[in-house]
C-alpha positions, -999 to +999 in steps of 0.1 A: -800+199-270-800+174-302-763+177-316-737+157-298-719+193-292-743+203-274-749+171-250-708+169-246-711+210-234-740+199-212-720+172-201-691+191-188-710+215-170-726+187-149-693+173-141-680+208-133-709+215-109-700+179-093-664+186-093-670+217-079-693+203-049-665+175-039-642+202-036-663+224-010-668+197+012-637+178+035-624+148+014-617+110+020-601+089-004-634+077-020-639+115-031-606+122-042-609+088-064-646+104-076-628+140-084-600+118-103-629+100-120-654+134-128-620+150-142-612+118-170-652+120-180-643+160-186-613+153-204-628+123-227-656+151-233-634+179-246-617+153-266-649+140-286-654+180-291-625+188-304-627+155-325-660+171-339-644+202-348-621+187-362-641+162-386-659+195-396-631+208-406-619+187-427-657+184-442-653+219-451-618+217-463-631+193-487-661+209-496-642+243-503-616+217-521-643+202-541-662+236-549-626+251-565-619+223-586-657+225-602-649+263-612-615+252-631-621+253-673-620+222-686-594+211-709 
């Protein structure tokens, strides 16, 4: 579990599991403020995913940009 993809994943299943537990038991406020609080954590995680995704897409967007204007002839 080295890349940050793979700690985020990790991540979210923990707070899934935790989210899941709070919900199988009777509630006070205290846990609906901790099920508020486990679903913003999940949330900020997918986010920094999909932020990774997308910074790797644009890496290879530019790498495929860079690669096609090295096989042009030169003038």
């Amino acid at each position: 579990m080295n890349s940050p993809e793979a700690k985020n994943y990790a991540e979210i299943e923990r707070l899934e599991a935790l989210l899941e537990q709070l919900r199988a038991d009777p509630m006070t406020a205290r846990e609906t403020e901790a099920i508020r609080e486990i679903g913003l954590e999940i949330a900020i995680a997918i986010r920094e995913v999909g932020a990774m995704l997308v910074n790797v897409g644009w890496e290879q967007s530019y790498a495929a940009e860079s690669q096609s204007t090295r096989d042009l002839p030169g003038p």
